[in-house]
Every structure is written in C-alpha cells, then in structure tokens.
C-alpha positions as CSV (number, residue, x, y, z in Angstrom):
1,X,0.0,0.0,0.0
2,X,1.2,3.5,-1.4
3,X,2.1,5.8,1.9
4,X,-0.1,9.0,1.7
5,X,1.9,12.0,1.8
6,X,1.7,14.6,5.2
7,X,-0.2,17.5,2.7
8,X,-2.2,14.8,0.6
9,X,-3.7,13.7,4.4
10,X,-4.3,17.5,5.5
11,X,-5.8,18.5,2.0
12,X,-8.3,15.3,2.6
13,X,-9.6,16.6,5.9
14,X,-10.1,20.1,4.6
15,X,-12.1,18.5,1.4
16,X,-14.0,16.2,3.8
17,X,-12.8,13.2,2.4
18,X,-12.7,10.1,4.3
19,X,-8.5,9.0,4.6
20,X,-6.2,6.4,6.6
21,X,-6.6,8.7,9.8
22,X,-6.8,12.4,10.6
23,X,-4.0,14.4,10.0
24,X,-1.7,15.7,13.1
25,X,-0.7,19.2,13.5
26,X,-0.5,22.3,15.7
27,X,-1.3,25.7,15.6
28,X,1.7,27.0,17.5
29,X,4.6,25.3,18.9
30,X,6.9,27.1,21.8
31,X,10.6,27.6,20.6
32,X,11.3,26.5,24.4
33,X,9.5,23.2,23.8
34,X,10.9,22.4,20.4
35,X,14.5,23.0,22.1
36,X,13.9,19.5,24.4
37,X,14.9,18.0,21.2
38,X,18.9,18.2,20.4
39,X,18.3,20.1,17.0
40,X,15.9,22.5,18.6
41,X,14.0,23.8,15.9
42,X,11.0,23.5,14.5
43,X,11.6,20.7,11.4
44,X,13.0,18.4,14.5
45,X,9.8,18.4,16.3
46,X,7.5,18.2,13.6
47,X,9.7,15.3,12.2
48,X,9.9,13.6,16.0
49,X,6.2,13.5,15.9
50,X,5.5,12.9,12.3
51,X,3.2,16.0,12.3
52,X,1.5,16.6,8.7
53,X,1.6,20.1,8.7
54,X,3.1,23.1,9.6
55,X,2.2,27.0,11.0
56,X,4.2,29.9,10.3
57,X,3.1,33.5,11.8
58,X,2.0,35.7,8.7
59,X,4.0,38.9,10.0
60,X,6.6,40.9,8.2
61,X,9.6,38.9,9.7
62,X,9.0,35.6,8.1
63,X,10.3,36.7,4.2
64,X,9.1,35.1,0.8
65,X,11.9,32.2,1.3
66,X,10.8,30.9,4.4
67,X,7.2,29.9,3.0
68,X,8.7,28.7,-0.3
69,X,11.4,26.6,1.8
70,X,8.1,24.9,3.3
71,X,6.1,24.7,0.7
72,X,9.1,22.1,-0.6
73,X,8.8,19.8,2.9
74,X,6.2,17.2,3.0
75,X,3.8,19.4,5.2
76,X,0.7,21.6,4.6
77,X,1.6,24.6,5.0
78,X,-1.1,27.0,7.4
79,X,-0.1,30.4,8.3
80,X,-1.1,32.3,11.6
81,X,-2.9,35.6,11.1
82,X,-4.0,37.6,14.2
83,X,-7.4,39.3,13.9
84,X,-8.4,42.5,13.6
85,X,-9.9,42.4,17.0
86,X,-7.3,41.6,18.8
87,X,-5.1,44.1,16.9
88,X,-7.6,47.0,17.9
89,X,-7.5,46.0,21.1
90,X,-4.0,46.2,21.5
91,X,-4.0,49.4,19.7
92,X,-6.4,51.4,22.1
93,X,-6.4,49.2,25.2
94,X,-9.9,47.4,26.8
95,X,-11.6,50.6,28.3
96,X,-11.1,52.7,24.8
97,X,-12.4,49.6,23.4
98,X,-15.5,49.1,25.7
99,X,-16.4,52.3,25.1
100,X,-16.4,52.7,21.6
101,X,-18.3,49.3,21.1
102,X,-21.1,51.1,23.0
103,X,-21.2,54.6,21.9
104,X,-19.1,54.8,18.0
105,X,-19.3,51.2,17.0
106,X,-18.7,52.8,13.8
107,X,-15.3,53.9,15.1
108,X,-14.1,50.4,15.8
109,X,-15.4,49.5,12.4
110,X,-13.1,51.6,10.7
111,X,-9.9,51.0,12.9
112,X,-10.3,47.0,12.1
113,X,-10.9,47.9,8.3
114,X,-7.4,49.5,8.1
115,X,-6.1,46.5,10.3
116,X,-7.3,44.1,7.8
117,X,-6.1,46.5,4.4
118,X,-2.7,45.9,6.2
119,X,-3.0,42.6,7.0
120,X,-4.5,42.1,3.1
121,X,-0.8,42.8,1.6
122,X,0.7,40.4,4.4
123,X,-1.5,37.5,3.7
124,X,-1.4,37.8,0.0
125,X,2.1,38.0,-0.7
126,X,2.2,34.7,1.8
127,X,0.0,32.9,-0.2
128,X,1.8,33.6,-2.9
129,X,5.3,32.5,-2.0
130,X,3.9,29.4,-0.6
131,X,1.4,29.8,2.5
132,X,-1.5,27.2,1.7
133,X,-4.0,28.1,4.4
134,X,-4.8,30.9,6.6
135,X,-5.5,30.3,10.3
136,X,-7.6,34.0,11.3
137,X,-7.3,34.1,15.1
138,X,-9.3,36.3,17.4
139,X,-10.2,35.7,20.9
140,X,-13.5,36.6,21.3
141,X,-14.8,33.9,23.6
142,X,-14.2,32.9,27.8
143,X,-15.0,29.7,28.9
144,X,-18.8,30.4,29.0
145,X,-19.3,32.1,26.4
146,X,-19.0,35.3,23.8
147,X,-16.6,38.1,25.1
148,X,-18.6,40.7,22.6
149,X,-21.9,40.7,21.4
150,X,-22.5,39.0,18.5
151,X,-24.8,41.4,17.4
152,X,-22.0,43.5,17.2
153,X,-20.3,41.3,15.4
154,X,-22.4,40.0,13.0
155,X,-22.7,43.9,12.0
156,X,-19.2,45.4,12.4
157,X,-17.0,42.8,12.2
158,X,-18.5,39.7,10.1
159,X,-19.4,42.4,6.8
160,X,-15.4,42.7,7.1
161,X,-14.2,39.4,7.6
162,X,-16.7,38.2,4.8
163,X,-15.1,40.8,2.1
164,X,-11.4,40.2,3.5
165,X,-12.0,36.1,2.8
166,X,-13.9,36.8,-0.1
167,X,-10.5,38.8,-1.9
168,X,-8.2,36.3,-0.6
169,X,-10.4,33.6,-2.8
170,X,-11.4,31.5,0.3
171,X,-13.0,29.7,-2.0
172,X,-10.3,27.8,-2.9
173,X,-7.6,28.8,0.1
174,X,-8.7,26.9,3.2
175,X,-9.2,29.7,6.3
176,X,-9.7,28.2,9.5
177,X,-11.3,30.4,12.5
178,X,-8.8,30.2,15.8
179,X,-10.9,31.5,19.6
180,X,-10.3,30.0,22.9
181,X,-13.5,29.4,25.1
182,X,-17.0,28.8,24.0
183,X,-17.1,30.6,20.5
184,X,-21.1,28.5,19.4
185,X,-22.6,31.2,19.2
186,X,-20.6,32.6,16.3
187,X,-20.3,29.7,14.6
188,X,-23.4,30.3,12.1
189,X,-21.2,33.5,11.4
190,X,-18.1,32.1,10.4
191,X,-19.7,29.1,8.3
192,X,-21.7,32.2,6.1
193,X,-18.5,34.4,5.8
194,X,-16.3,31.4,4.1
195,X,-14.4,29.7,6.6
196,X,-13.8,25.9,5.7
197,X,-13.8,25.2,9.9
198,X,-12.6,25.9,13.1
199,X,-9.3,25.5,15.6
200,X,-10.0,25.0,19.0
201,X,-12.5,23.2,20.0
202,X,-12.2,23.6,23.6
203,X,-13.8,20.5,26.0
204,X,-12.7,22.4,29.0
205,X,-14.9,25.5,27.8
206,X,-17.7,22.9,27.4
207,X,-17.4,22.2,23.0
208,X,-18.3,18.6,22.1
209,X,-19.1,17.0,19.4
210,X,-22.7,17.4,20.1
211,X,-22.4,21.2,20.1
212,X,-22.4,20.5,16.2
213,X,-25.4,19.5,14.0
214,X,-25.1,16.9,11.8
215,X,-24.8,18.5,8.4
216,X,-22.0,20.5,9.9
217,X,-19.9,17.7,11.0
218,X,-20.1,16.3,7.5
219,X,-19.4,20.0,5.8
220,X,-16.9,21.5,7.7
221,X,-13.3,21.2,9.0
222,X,-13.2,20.5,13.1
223,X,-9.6,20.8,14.7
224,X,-7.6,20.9,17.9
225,X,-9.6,19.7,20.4
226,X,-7.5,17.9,22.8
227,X,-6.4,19.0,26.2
228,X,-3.2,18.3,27.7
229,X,-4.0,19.5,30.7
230,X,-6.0,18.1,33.7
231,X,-8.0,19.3,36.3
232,X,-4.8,19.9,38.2
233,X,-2.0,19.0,36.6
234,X,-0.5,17.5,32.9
235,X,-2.4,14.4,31.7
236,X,-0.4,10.9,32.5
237,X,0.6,8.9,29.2
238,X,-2.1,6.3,30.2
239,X,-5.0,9.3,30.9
240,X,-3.6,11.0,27.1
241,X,-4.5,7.0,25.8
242,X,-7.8,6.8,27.1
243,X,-8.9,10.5,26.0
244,X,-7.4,10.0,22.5
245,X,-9.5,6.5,22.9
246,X,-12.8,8.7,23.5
247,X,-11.9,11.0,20.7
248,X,-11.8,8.4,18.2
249,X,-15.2,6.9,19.2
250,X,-16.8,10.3,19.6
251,X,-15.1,11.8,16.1
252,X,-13.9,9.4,13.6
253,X,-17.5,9.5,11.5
254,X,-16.1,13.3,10.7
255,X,-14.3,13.6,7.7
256,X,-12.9,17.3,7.8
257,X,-11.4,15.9,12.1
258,X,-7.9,17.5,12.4
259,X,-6.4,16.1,15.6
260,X,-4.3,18.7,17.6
261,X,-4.1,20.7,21.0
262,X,-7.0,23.0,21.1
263,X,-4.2,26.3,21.9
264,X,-0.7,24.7,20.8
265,X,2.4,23.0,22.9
266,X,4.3,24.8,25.3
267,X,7.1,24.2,27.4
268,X,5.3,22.5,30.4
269,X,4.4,19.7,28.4
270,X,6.7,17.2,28.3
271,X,7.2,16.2,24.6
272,X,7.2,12.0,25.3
273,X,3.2,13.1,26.8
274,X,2.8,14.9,23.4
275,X,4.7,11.9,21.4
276,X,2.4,9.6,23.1
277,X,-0.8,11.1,22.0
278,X,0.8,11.9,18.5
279,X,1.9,8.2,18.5
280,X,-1.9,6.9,19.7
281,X,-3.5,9.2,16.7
282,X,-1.3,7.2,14.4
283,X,-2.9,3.9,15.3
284,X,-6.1,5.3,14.8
C-alpha cells in the first residue's frame, strides 16, 4: 500500500474526504519546547512527531523564502494571522475599546478595516510564496461564552471578515477560524463568511461533538480539540491514551477531524506526553 503524503492527508480533511486517519498538526509550537529536542528547531519536532503540517506567523519577519522553503517539505503549510480584534484592542487598550463598542461602534469599524487593508498585503504576498491556508485568530470567547456581542459582530466585524475572505479567494484557500473558550454562538457567522472550519475546539470550555449538528460535522473542518491538561496537573501517558480512545469513538465518522491541541504546545508539556498522544492518533 502506497504511503499518503503529510499535505495529501491534510488537503483530505479540509475536502471532507474520508482518509487512513486524521491528519496531526498544531497551531503553534513554543521555541522552548521544540528545544527539548537536540536540533531544537521547529523541522525536529514536527519530524519527532511525524506531524503533517506546519504554521508559520504571517508577519513581516517571516520573508518570501521561508514559505517557499516549506512549501518544498512534505507538510501543509497553514499560516497564523491575528485578527483585527485583537489588533484594535492592542492598539487602544480594553476601556477605549469598551467604550467605543457602546457609543461609536462605527469607530471600531473603521480601525479593524485598516487593520485588515494591512493585513490584506501580508497575507497575499504569503499565499503567494507558498502559504497554503490561513489560520484567522481572534479571541472573542471565555469559557462560557461570547466576550462581545454578536450582534456586534455580526454587524461590524463579520461584513469585514466576509469581504477580507472573499479577496483572498477562500474559496479555494482553506481559512480556519482560531478563539479559545465557547465561540457556538458565532459559529453560524463564520460558516456564512467562508471559513472551511474551526481551531479550538475547547472541552474544557464545554465544545463537544454534540455542540455541532449533523450537516456540519459532514461539511466542515473541526480541529484541535484535545487538552493536555487536567483538572490539576498534565495528563499521565495512560490518561492521554484513554482521552485519545474517547476522541476516536466520539469523532472518527467526521471527515474534515484534524487532531491537535485545542491552543498549541508549550514548554510545560513534556514532549514524550505529546509523542504519546501523536503516537496513539497514528494507530487510529
């Protein structure tokens, strides 16, 4: 039997077709952890835990040959694009921000369109030189629940999102939404402004399988939701077995399942935890 290739198994979960397993992958991984390996970079650990694909921050420091060196490797290639959200917040703090939501919504309308003219030219010319899918990411959930209105949103920030998608030809490039916490209630949103799925399904913030309807879990892309973490402490090797035991029963009807963490690896997870549950997916 003919090995599938790392992008051939990521490009079959975004199309919803039915593969040998889901494809592995992260949406961030800590320079710190990746230096518990004696390479210490990043093509060590994805190689250490035969991850198929790879993210790269869309910023102004990673040039034209860094995608195109990726887009050679064996990995899909997503890149990490911070929201306009969060870039207005950190432009004009919380309280500015509180404010303005409440009294010139139009005001924060126009601050996150010139985020996203900015962030238009960045994304483009990454797609270009070898980017192959663009993770948006915007924390606008807590554990239980929405962080903003979505009435709000669905006027002042989904119109944008919808026409920023919509020139990067999501048609045909796979974005994926990224929010900690409890993000259902915007999910409606994001499936009608072109997003093939979302990263970070949280189980801690109360996201299950059955927070989804049918016809969605057969027509959209669902990744990263596996905790690490316990109620107090890292997971055990046997406790990562058994969850990544549950996961399989409860997810492996889904065709567009991407298995991953549901925030990315840091340093206080020990890497043999994370090889074991990378290891466990294999077998799947």
């Amino acid at each position: 039997m003919q090995e599938i290739s790392h992008r051939r198994r990521v490009w079959a979960a975004l199309k919803k077709s039915n593969i040998d397993r889901p494809p592995k992958g992260e949406i961030l991984i800590d320079q710190a952890l990746q230096k518990q390996l004696p390479a210490g970079n990043l093509e060590a650990i994805l190689a250490y835990l035969d991850a198929d694909l790879v993210t790269l921050p869309i910023n102004e420091q990673v040039n034209d040959s860094v995608w195109n060196y990726w887009q050679q490797q064996d990995y899909f290639v997503f890149g990490l694009l911070q929201g306009p959200f969060t870039l207005m917040l950190q432009s004009i703090g919380w309280q500015e921000l509180s404010y303005l939501i409440v009294k010139n919504p139009g005001k924060t309308r126009k601050i996150m369109q010139d985020f996203l003219q900015k962030s238009f030219l960045i994304a483009d010319r990454a797609l270009t030189a070898g980017c192959e899918g663009i993770i948006l990411a915007d924390d606008l959930a807590g554990n239980r629940g929405m962080l903003i209105s979505p009435a709000y949103l669905r006027e002042h920030y989904f119109t944008l999102l919808t026409e920023f998608l919509d020139k990067l030809n999501s048609r045909d490039i796979p974005f994926v939404f990224h929010s900690d916490g409890n993000m259902l209630d915007i999910v409606p949103m994001l499936k009608a402004a072109g997003f093939w799925g979302i990263q970070c399904l949280q189980p801690s913030a109360g996201i299950t399988r059955d927070s989804f309807s049918n016809k969605l879990l057969k027509d959209w892309v669902f990744w990263g939701n596996f905790e690490f973490e316990g109620e107090d402490c890292i997971k055990s090797a046997d406790q990562v077995n058994r969850d990544i035991q549950e996961l399989r029963d409860n997810w492996s009807s889904v065709p567009g399942y991407m298995f991953g963490s549901s925030g990315g690896l840091y340093q206080a997870i020990p890497l043999d935890i994370v090889k074991t549950a990378y290891e466990t997916v294999e077998r799947w």
